[in-house]
VEXTOR-805558 format. One record per residue (C-alpha): residue number from 1; residue in three letters; chain; y, x, z. Coordinates in steps of 0.001 Angstrom, whole numbers, always signed. Each point is the difference from the previous one (the first is absolute). Last residue first. Example, Ala and Ser with C-alpha at 12.3 -4.5 7.8 and 13.67 -1.06 7.14 Angstrom:
2
R balo drenpa filum   north    east      up
R    2    SER     A   -1060  +13670   +7140
R    1    ALA     A   -3440   -1370    +660
This chain:
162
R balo drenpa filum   north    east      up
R  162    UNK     A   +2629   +6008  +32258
R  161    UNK     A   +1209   +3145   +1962
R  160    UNK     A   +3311    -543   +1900
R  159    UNK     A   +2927    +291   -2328
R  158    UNK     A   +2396   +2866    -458
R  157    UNK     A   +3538    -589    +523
R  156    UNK     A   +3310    +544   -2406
R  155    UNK     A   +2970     +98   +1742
R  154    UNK     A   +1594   +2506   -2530
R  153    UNK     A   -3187   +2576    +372
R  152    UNK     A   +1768   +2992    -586
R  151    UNK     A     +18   +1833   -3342
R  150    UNK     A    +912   +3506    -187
R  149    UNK     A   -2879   +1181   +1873
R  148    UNK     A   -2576   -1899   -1710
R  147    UNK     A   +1091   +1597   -2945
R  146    UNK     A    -721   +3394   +1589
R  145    UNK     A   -3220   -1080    +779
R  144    UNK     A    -850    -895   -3138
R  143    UNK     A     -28   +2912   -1531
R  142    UNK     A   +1852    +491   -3170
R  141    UNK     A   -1537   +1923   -2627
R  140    UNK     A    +944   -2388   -2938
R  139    UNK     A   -3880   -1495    -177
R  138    UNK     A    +781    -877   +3292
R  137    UNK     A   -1808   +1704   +3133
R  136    UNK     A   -2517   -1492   +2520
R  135    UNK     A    -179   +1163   +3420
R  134    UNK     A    +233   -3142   +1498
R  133    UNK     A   -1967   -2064   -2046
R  132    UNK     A   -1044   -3539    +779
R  131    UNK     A   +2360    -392   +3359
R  130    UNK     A   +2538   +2198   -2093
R  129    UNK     A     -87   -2946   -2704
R  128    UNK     A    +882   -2490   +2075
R  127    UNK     A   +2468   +1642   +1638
R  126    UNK     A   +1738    +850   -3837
R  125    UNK     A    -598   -3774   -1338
R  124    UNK     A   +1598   -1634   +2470
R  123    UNK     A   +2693   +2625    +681
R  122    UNK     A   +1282    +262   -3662
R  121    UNK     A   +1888   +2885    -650
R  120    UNK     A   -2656   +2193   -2642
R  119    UNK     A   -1476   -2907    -614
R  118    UNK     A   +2547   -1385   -2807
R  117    UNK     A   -1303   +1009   -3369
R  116    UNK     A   -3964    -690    +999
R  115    UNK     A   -1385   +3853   -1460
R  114    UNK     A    -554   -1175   -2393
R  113    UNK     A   +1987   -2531   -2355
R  112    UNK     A   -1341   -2665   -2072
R  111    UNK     A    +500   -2331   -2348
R  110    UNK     A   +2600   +1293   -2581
R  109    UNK     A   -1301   +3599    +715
R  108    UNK     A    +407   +2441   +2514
R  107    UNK     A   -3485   +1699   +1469
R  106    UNK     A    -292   +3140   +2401
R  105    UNK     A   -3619    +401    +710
R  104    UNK     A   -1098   +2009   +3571
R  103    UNK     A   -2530   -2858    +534
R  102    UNK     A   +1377   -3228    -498
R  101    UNK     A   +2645    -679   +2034
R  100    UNK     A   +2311   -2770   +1186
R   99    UNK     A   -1761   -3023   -1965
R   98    UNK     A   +2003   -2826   +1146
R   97    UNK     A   -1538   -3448   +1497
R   96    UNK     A   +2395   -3228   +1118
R   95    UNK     A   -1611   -3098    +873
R   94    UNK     A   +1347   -3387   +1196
R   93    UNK     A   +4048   +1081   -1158
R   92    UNK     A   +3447    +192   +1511
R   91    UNK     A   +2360   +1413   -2434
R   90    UNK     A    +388   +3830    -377
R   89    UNK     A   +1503     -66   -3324
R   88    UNK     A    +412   -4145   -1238
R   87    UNK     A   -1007     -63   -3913
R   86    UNK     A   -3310   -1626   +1037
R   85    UNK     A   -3617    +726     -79
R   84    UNK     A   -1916   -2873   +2174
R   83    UNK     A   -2895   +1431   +1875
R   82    UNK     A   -2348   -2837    +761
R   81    UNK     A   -2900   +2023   +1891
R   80    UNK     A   -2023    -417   -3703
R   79    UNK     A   +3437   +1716   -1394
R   78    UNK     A    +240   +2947   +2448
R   77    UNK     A   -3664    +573    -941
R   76    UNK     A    +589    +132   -3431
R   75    UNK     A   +2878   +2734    +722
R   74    UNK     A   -2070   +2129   +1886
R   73    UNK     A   -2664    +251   -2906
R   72    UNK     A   +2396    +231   -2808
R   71    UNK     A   +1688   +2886   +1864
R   70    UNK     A   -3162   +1743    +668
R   69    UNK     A    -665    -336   -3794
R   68    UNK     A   +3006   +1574    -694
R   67    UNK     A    -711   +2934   +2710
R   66    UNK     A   -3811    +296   -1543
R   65    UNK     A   -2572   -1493   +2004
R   64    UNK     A   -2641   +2086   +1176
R   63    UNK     A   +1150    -519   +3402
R   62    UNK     A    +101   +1695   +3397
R   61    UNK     A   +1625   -1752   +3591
R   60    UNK     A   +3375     -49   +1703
R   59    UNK     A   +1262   -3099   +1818
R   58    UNK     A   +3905    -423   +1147
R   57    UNK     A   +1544   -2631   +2066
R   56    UNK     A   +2995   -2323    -245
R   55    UNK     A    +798   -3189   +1857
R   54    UNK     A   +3054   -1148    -832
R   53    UNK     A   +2785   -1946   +1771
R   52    UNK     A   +1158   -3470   -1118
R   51    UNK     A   +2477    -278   -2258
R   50    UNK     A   +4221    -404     -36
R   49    UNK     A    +510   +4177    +657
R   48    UNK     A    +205    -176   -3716
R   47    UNK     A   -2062   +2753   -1488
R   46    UNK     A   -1990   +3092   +1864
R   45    UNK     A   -1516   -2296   +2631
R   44    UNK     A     -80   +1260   +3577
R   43    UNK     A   -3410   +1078    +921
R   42    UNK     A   -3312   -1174   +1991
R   41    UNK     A   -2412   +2507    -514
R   40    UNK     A   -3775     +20    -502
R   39    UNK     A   -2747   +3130    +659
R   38    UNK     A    -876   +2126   -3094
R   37    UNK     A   -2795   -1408   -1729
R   36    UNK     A   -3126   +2506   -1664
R   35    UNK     A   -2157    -852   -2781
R   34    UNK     A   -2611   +3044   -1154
R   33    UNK     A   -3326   -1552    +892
R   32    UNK     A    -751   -1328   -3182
R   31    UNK     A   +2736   +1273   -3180
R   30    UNK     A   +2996   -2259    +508
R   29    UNK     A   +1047   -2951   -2203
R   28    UNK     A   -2630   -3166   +1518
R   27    UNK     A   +1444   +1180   +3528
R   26    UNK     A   +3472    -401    -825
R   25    UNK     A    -764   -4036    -512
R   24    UNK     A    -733    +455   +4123
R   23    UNK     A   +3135   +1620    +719
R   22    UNK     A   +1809   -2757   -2262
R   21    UNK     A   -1875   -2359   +2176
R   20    UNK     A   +1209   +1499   +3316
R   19    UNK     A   +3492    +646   -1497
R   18    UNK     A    +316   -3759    -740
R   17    UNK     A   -1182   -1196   +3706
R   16    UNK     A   +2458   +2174   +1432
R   15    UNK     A   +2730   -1416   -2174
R   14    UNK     A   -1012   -3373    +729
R   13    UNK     A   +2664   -1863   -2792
R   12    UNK     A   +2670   +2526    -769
R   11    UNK     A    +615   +3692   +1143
R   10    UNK     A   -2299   +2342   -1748
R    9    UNK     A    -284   +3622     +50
R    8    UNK     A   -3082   +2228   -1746
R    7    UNK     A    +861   +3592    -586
R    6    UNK     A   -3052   +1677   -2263
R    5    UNK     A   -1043   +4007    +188
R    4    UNK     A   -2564   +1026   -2581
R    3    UNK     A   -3010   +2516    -234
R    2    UNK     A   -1058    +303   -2848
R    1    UNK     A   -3651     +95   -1362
């Protein structure tokens, strides 16, 4: 077992209701007993300021799955939440989920790349991640805290709970 990190963010549709079910589909990936969710934030988006805000979160939890397989997993449930792929960076989407870390593995291929490429600045995913795991440490030897101190919120705001 691993245990793995995943950012979830949508901002189309219900986005609340499409991070609940993806947090549910999670559950069918992770090892009994082991799923975690961080609280939910409302955040700027990344792209053209022209879409709706996203609501991003983290969960943690253990899998057997390999990293690839993890992929495949996430990315099949992006598609039965009606996740279109397009060429647009940091469009507006129903269901965004990104594998941030798997265990203390480094990976760079033409699919995937862990540690998450850009979480080291991002606000939604860093918060969320030091509600999960405060004290945790990249596979680099970065703490996390010391991210989290070089990256301010940018009018991001954390949700009640749902």
């Amino acid at each position: 077992m691993t245990r793995v990190f995943v950012a979830l963010g949508a901002n189309l549709g219900d986005p609340l209701a499409q991070l609940s079910a993806a947090r549910q589909a999670l559950a069918a990936l992770a090892a009994p007993g082991s799923l975690r969710h961080s609280p939910l934030y409302q955040s700027r988006p990344m792209g053209p300021a022209d879409q709706p805000a996203y609501v991003n979160g983290v969960s943690v939890f253990d899998t057997a799955l390999s990293p690839h397989a993890l992929l495949d997993a996430l990315q099949a449930i992006e598609l039965a939440q009606g996740r279109e792929r397009k060429e647009e960076r940091w469009g507006p989407r129903t269901l965004d989920l990104d594998i941030l870390l798997y265990g203390e593995r480094q990976i760079e291929d033409e699919r995937l790349t862990i540690p998450h490429y850009g979480m080291k600045q991002r606000e939604f995913v860093l918060y969320p991640l030091a509600d999960l795991a405060p004290e945790l440490v990249l596979p680099c030897g970065t703490p996390l805290a010391g991210l989290l101190q070089q990256c301010p919120p940018n009018g991001m705001i954390r949700l009640p709970a749902q």
